[in-house]
C-alpha positions as CSV (number, residue, x, y, z in Angstrom):
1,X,100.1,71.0,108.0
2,X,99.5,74.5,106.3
3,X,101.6,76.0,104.0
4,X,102.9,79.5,104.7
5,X,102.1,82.2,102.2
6,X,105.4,83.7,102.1
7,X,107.7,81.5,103.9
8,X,110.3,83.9,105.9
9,X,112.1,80.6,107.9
10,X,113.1,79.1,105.1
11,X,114.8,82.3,104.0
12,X,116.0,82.5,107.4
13,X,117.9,79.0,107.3
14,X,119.1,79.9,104.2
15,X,121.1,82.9,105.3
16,X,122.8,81.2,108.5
17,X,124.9,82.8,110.4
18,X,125.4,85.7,108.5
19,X,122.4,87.1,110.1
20,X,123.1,87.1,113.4
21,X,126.3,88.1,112.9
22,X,125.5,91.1,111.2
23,X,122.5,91.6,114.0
24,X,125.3,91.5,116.5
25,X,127.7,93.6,114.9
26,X,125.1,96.2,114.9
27,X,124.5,95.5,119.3
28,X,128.5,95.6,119.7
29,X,129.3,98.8,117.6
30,X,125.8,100.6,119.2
31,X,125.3,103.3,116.4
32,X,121.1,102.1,116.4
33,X,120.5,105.2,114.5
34,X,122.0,106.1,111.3
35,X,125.2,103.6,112.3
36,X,127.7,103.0,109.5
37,X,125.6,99.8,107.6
38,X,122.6,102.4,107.1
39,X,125.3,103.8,104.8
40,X,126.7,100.8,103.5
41,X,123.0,99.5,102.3
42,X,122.5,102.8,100.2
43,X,125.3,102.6,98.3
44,X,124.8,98.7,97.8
45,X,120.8,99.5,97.0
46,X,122.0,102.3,94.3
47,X,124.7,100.1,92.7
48,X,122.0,97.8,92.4
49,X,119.4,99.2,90.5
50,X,121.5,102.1,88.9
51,X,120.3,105.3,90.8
52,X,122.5,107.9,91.5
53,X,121.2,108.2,95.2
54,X,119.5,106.4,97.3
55,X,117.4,107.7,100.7
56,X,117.0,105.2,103.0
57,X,113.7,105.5,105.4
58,X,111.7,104.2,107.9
59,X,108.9,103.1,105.9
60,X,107.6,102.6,102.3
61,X,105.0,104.9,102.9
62,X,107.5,107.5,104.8
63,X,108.9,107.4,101.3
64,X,106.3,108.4,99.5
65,X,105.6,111.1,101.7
66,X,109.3,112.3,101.8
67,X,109.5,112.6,98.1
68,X,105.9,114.7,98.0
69,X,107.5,117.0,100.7
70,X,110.6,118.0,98.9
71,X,108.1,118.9,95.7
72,X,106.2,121.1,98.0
73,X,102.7,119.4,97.3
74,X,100.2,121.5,99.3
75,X,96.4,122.2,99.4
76,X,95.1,122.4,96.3
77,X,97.4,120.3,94.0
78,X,96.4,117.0,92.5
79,X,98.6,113.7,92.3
80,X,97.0,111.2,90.3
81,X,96.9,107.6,92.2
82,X,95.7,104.4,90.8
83,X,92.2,103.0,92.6
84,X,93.6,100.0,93.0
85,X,96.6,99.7,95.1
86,X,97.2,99.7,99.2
87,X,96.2,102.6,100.8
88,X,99.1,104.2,101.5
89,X,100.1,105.7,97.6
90,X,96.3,107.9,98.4
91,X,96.7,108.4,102.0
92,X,100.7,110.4,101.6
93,X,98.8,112.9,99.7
94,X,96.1,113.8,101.6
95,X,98.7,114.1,104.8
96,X,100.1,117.2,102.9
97,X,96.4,118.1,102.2
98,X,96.7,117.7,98.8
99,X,93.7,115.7,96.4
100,X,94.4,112.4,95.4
101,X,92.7,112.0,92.4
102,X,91.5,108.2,91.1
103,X,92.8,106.7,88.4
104,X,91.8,103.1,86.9
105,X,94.2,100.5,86.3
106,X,94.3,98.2,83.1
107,X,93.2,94.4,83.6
108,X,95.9,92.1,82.5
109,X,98.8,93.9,84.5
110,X,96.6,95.3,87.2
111,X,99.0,98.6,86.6
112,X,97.8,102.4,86.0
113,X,96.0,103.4,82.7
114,X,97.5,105.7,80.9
115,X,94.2,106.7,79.2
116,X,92.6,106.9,82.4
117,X,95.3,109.2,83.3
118,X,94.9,111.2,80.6
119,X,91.4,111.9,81.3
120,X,92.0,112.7,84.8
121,X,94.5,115.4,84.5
122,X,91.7,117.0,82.3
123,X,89.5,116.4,84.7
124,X,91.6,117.9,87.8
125,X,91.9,121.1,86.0
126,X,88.2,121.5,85.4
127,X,87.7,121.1,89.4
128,X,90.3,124.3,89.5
129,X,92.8,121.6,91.0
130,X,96.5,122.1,90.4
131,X,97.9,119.0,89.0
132,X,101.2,118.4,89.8
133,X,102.4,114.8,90.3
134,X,101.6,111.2,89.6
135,X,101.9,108.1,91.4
136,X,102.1,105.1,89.0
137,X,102.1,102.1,91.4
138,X,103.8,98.7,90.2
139,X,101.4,96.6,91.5
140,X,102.2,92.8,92.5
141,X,106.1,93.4,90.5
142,X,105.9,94.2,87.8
143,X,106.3,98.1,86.7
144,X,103.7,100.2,85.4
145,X,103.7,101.1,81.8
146,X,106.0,103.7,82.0
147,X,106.7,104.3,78.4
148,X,103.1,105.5,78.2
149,X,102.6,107.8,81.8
150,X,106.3,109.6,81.5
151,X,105.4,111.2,77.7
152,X,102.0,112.4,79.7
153,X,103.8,113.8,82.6
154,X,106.3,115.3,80.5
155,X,103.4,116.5,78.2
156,X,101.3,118.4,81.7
157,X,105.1,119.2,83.0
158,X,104.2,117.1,85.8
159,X,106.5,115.1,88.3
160,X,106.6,111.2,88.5
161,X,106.7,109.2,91.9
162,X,107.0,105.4,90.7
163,X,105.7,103.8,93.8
164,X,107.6,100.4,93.9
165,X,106.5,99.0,97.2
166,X,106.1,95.8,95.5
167,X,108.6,95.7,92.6
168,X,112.1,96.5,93.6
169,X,114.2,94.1,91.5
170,X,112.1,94.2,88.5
171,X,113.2,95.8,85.0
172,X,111.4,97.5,82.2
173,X,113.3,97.3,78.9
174,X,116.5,96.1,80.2
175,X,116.5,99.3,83.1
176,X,115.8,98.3,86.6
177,X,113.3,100.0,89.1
178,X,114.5,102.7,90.6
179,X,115.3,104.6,87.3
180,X,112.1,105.6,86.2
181,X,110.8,109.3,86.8
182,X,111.9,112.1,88.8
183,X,112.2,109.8,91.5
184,X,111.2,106.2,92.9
185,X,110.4,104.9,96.4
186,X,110.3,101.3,97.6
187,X,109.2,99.5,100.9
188,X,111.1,96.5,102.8
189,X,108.3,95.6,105.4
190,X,109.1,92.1,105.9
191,X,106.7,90.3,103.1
192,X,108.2,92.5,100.1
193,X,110.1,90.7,98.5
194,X,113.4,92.4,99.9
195,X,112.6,93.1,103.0
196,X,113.8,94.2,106.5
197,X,112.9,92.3,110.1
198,X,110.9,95.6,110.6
199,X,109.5,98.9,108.5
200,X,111.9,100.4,106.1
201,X,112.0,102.5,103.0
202,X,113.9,103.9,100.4
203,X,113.9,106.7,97.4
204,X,115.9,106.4,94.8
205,X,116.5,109.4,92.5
206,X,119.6,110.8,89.9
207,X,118.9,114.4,90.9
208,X,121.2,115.3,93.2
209,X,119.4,118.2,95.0
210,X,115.9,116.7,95.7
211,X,118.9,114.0,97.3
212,X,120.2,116.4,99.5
213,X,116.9,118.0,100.3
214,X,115.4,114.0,101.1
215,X,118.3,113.5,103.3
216,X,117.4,116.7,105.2
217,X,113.7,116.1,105.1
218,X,114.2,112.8,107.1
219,X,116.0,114.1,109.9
220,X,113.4,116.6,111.2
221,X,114.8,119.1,108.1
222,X,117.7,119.7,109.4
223,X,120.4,121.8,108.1
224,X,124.3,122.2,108.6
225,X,123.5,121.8,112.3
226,X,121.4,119.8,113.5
227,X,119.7,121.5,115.8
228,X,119.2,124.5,113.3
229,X,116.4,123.0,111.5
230,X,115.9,125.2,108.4
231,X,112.6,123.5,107.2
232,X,109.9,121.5,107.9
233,X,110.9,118.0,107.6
234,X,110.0,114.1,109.8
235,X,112.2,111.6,111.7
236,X,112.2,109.4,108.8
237,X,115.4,107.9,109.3
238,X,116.2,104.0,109.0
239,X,117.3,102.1,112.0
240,X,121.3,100.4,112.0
241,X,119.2,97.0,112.4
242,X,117.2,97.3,109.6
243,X,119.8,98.0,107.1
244,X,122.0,95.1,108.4
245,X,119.3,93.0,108.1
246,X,118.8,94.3,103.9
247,X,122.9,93.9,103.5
248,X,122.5,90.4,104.0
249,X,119.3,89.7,102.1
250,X,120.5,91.6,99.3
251,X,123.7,89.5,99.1
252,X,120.9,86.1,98.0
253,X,118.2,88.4,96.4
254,X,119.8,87.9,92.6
255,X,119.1,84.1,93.3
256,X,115.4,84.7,95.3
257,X,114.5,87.0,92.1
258,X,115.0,83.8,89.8
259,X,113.5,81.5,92.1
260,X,110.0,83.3,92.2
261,X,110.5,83.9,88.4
262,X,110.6,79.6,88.3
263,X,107.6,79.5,91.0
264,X,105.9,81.8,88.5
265,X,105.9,80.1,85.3
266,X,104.6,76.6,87.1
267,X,101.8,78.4,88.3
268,X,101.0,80.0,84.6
269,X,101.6,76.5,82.9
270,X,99.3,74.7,86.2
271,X,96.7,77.2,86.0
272,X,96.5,79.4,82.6
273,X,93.3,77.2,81.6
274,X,91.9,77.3,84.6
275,X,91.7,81.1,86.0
276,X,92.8,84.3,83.9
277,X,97.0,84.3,85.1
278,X,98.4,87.9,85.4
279,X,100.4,88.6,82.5
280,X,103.3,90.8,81.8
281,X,103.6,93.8,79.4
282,X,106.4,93.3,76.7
283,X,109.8,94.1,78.3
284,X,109.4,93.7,81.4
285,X,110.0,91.6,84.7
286,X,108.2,91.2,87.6
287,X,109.6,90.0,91.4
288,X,106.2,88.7,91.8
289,X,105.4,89.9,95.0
290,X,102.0,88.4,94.4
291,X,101.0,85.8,92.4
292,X,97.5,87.2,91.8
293,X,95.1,85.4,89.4
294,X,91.1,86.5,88.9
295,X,88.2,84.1,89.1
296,X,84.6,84.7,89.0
297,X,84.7,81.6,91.9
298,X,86.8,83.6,94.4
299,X,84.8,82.4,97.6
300,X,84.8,78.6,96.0
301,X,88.5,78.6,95.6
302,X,88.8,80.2,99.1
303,X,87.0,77.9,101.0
304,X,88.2,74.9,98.8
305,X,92.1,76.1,99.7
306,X,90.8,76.8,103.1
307,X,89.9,73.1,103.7
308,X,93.1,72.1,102.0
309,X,95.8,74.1,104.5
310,X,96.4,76.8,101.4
311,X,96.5,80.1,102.5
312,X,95.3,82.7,100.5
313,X,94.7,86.5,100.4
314,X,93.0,89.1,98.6
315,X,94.9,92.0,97.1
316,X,92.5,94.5,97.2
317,X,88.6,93.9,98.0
318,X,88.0,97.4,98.1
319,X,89.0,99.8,95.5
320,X,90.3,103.3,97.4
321,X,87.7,105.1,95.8
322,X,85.2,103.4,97.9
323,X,86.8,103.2,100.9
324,X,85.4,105.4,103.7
325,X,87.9,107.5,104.4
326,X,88.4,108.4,100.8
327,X,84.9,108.8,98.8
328,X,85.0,112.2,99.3
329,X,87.6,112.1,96.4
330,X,87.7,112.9,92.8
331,X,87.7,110.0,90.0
332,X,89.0,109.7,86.4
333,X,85.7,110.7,84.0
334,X,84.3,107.2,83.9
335,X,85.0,106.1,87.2
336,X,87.0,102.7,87.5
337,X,85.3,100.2,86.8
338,X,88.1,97.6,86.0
339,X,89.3,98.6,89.5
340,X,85.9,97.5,90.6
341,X,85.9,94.8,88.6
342,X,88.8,93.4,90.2
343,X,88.8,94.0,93.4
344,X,85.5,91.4,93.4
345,X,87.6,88.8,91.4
346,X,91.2,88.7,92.7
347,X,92.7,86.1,95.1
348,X,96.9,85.4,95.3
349,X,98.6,82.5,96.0
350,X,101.6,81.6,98.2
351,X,104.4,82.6,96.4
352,X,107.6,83.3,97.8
353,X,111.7,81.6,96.3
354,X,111.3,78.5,98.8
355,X,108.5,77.3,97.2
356,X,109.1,73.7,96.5
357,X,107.3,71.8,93.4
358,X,105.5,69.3,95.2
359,X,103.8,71.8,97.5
360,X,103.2,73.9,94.7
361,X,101.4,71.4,92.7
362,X,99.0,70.8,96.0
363,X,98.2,74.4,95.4
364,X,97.7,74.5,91.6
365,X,95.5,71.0,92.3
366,X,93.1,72.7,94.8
367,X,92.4,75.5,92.7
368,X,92.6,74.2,88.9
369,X,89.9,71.3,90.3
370,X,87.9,74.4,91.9
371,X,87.6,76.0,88.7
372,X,87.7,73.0,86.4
């Protein structure tokens, strides 16, 4: 029988009745868009993390793109991106017609280099580009190294996106994500580690007028009236269902943030001699949306957990600088070569809080024998 790389039925049996009472709640009161839990989620998903506001969306990447809008990012500014991340942190910029610029990421936390950063902001100016924001991406969950790229924005007076798609939950120095920068955006597609039973988004943020100008951006930029529209905005909003959905996982996500932190440190103490493990930068904590480890036997291990039920997956073969619909791009002096480097060496594991042990140590087995 195969085991499931992130098992969402076992979550699902853990949550009970709850769930379908709050799904049916949502079908009796029949406010599907922007109904009353859509509300009740941001307020819970602010008190959680410790932001003032907090945007709800349709999508991670709507998210992104909301928060770019409200800066007024246009043709001609550079946002610094990391090469290796999902698409969607490059592809928000370029949708405004801005130029994502590559940065490379460091190799033990797979997170943005701030020296590489430092070198592209020179860079961008030399290519007459505007900079204007950056995109640190807290890759796998654990957040970038934000002590290091928020002196350099404040340095190039730049703006700070933290793009935690992967990481809400997480902390850096006691302070949870969704405080660092000018403002922070999250996604709950169903694999994150909170996520909906659809798309969804979020951005957090303390100022209280990019706030008011997100909320207006994601209704089509509406203003006082809705059907006075008094800028250029999306229909970014978050359906009832969706947040429902969230209200409920968030009530377990405390415990589910513990239980991957357990799944975690087996897999370092299984496999630390056997494949490089990812490792955390002092003061932080991840969610470990990925267990990613690096091996120069990616296809062995692959086809050896292949033959053994174990799923696995690779987070990301191809670096976005190389991807075709992005060459055409600039890249930090020097390239990025440790994105390069692993994106030909990475492969994650199943990890998700319903884990158990004994499955677990099937998995750490398969691959610790692979690379014995």
């Amino acid at each position: 029988m195969s085991i499931p790389f992130i098992d969402l039925n076992a979550q699902r049996k853990r949550l009970g009745g709850g769930m379908e009472e709050a799904i049916l709640k949502v079908a009796r009161h029949g406010h599907y868009i922007m109904g009353p839990e859509v509300a009740e989620l941001e307020t819970a998903l602010a008190t959680f993390c410790g932001a003032r506001h907090c945007i709800s969306c349709s999508s991670g990447t709507d998210a992104l793109a909301l928060a770019l809008m409200a800066w007024g990012i246009r043709p001609g500014d550079a946002v610094f991106v990391p090469a290796f991340t999902f698409v969607a942190t490059a592809e928000v910029v370029a949708w405004l017609g801005a130029t994502p610029v590559f940065v490379d990421v460091l190799e033990d936390s797979y997170n943005m280099d701030p020296a590489s950063l430092e070198d592209a902001i020179g860079s961008a100016s030399e290519m007459d580009l505007t900079p204007r924001a950056i995109i640190p991406v807290d890759l796998f969950g654990q957040p970038a190294d934000y002590r290091s790229i928020l002196p350099i924005a404040a340095n190039h007076n730049l703006k700070v996106l933290a793009d935690a798609a992967q990481s809400f939950g997480a902390s850096l120095d006691g302070r949870y994500v969704g405080t660092f920068g000018d403002a922070t955006s999250t996604s709950f597609f169903p694999a994150k580690p909170l996520g909906c039973y659809g798309d969804g988004g979020a951005v957090f943020t303390d100022d209280d007028e990019l706030a008011a100008l997100l909320r207006s951006l994601r209704v089509h930029g509406k203003g006082s009236d809705k059907y006075d529209n008094v800028r250029i905005g999306m229909n970014g909003r978050m359906d009832t269902l969706q947040a429902a959905v969230l209200i409920e996982k968030l009530k377990i996500f405390p415990e589910e943030i513990e239980a991957r932190k357990r799944v975690a440190e087996r897999y370092y103490r299984g496999l630390n001699n056997h494949v490089q493990v990812p490792r955390l930068i002092e003061g932080a904590t991840s969610v470990w949306a990925q267990y990613t480890v690096r091996t120069e036997n990616r296809s062995a291990v692959q086809s050896a957990c292949k033959s053994a039920g174990v799923p696995t997956a690779v987070y990301y073969p191809i670096p976005l600088s190389r991807q075709t619909g992005y060459q055409s791009f600039p890249t930090a002096p020097g390239g990025v070569p440790r994105s390069e480097r692993l994106a030909a060496d990475v492969i994650s594991l199943p990890m998700h809080p319903y884990l158990e042990e004994s499955v677990q140590d099937q998995i750490v087995q398969v691959v610790a024998s692979t690379c014995a």
